[in-house]
N, C-alpha and C positions, 0 to 999 in steps of 0.2 A: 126679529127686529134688531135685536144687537148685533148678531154676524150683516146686517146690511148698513150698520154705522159704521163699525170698524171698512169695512170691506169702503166706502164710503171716504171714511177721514185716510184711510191708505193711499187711497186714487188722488186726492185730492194733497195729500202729502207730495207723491210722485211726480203731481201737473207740476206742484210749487219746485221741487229738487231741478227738475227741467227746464223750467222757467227760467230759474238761476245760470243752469250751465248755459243755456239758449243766450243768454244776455252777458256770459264772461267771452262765450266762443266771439258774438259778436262784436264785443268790443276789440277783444284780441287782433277780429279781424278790420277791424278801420285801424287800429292801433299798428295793424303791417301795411297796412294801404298806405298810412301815412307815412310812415316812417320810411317807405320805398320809396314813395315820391318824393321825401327831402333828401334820401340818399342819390335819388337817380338825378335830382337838381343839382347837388352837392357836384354829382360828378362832371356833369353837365355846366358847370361851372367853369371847376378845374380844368376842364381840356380845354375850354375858350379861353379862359385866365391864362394859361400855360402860351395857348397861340396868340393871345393879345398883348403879353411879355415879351414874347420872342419879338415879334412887331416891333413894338418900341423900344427895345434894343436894336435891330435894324437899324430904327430910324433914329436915334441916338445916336449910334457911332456914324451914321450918313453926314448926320451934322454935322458933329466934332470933326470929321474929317473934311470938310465943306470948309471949315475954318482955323486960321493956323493958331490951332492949340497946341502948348508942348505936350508931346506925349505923355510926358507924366501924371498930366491934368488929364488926361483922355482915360487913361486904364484905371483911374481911382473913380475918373464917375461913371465909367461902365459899371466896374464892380457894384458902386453904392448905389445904383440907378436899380438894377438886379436884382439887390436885397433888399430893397424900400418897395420895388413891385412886387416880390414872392410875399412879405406880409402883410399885403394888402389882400393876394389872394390867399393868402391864410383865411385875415379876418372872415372874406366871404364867403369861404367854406364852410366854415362855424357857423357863421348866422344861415346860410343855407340849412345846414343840417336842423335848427331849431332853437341853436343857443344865442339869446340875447347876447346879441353886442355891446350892451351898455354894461352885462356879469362879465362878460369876457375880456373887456377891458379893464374893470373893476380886481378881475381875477390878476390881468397882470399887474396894473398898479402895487394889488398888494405881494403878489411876487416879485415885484421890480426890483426892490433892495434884495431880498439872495439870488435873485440872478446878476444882479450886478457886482456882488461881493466875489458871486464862483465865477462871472467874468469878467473879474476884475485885471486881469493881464489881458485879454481881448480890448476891452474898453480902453489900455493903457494903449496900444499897439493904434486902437483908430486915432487916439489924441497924436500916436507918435506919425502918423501917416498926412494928420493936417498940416502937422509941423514942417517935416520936409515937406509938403507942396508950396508952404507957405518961404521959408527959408532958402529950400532949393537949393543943399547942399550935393545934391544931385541930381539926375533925368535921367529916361529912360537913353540908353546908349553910351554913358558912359563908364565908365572903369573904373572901379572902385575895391576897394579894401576894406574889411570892418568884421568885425568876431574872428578872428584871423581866417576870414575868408576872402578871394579874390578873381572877381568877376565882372562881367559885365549884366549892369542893368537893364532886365527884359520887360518886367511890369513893374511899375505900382499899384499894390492893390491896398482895400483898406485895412487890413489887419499886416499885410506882409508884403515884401518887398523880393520880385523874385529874380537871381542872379543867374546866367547860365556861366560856366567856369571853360578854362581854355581846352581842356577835357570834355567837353559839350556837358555837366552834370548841369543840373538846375537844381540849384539850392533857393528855400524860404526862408528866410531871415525875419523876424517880429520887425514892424516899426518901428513899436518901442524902443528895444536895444541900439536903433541905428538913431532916431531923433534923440535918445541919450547917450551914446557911444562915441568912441571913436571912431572916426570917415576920413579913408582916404582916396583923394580922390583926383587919379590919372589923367582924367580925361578933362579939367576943367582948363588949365591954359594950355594953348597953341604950342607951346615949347617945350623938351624937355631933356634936362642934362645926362650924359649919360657919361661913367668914369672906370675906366680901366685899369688895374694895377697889375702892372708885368715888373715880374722879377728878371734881371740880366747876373750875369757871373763877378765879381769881383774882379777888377780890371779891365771890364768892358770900359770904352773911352763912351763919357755920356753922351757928350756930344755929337760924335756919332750916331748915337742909339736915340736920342731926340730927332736929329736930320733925317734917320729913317722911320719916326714916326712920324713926321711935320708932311714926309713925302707921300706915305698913306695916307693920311688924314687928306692931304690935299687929293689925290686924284678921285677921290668920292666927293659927287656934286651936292648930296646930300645935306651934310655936314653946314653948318651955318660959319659965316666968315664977321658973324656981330651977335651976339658976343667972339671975340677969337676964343680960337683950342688954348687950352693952358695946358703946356706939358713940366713935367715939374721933380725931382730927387724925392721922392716921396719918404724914404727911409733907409736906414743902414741896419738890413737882419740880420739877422745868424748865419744864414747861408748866403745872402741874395742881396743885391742893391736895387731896391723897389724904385720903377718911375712912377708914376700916375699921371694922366691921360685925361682929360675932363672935356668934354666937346658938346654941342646944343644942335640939338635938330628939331625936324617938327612929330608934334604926339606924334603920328601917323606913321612915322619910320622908326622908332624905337628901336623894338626889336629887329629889322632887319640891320640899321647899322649896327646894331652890338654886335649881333653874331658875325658879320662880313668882316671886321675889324679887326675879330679876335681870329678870322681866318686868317687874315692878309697877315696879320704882327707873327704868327706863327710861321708863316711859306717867306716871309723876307727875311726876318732876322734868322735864318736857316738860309737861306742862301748868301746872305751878307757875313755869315761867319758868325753873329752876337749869340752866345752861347746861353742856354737857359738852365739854370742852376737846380741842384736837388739838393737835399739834405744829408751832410760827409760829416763824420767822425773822426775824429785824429787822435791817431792815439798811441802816446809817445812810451816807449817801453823802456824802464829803469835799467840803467850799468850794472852791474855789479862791481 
């Protein structure tokens, strides 16, 4: 009778043991059912999130180009059009996967001050990026100077400002630094002076050496006749009696009249005889 209780409360021990794993296995297993189907929604998301981004980025720049916006405005709201749509499909990732949206906002809220403190020079950089669109101390295309760098302006984006340089490099500059910095900036009026200072020999006749610069300056159509060229004694060196040379043309030919200029003053005053001076020593040796 007792080996048939025990034998008895064993079996009935074993059903119960069973029971248990029977009932963890199955939870386990809706517990992957589910959790696959919020992963495979999650993902299923993200590839449509990602091709309904791209879209309306498309259709974004269709617009902006539809309409005459300066460039500047155009690559600052492509940029922040970009990152306003990736955290949208953030959020609905997350809530796909199963985490409330109202913890996951909550979650950044109360992140929001040390994210904002460690990106606290991000955050300075978008203020600096509202700034020039708002001020528009420059645009995309023109020529500018600033961190002693010097380039021309290829985008506006919202954290950075990107230069390619005459070297083709592309440099990122912060906004920040540039809406707080010094800017300079080539490209902004139509005109620009440009000044030469040529050494001649002591007892070159100046006059002469003006007449053959007035004669250069003139046959380049270039060269603007309002303001006039001002040629001028610029100083008595050591070696050398400086003229300077000051002439206005448009941005646009800058550089080609400098270097033509300082071709031509070198092939005339070489064939007119004006001799260009180097740096001599005299050195008078005592009697005895």
């Amino acid at each position: 009778m007792l080996q048939t209780l025990l034998t008895s409360a064993a079996a009935a021990a074993t059903g119960a043991e069973l029971s248990k794993v029977e009932t963890i296995i199955q939870r386990l297993i809706d517990w992957g059912i589910n959790a696959g189907e919020r992963i495979i929604g999650a993902i299923i998301v993200f590839v449509v999130g990602r091709f309904i981004i791209s879209f309306l980025n498309k259709l974004i720049n269709k617009l902006l180009s539809k309409r005459k916006i300066d460039p500047s405005i155009k690559t600052f709201v492509r940029s922040l059009s970009n990152i306003l749509l990736t955290i949208l499909l953030i959020v609905a990732v997350v809530s796909k996967l199963g985490v409330e949206t109202t913890s996951f906002a909550a979650l950044l809220a109360s992140a929001g001050v040390a994210i904002g403190m460690a990106l606290s020079g991000n955050l300075q950089n978008f203020a600096g990026g509202l700034i020039v669109l708002l001020l528009r101390p420059y645009k995309v295309g023109d020529l500018i100077e600033s961190q002693g760098i010097t380039g021309t302006v290829r985008e506006i984006q919202i954290f950075h400002t990107i230069l390619t340089t005459a070297d083709n490099k592309v440099i990122y500059i912060p906004n920040g630094a540039l809406s707080s910095g010094t800017v300079t900036n080539y490209s902004r009026e139509a005109t620009r002076r440009i000044e030469w200072i040529v050494g001649v020999e002591y007892g070159e006749d100046f006059e002469k050496v003006k007449k053959t610069i007035e004669d250069i300056l003139a046959a380049d159509g270039r060269i603007l006749t309002d303001p006039a060229p001002t040629i001028a004694l610029h100083a008595l060196d050591a070696s050398s009696v400086n003229v300077v040379t000051r002439v206005w043309v448009n941005a646009a030919d800058y550089w080609d009249v400098y270097f033509n200029i300082n071709k031509q003053i070198y092939a005339v005053f070489n064939r007119e005889g004006i001799g260009f001076p180097f740096p001599q020593l005299t050195i008078h040796q005592a009697k005895d």
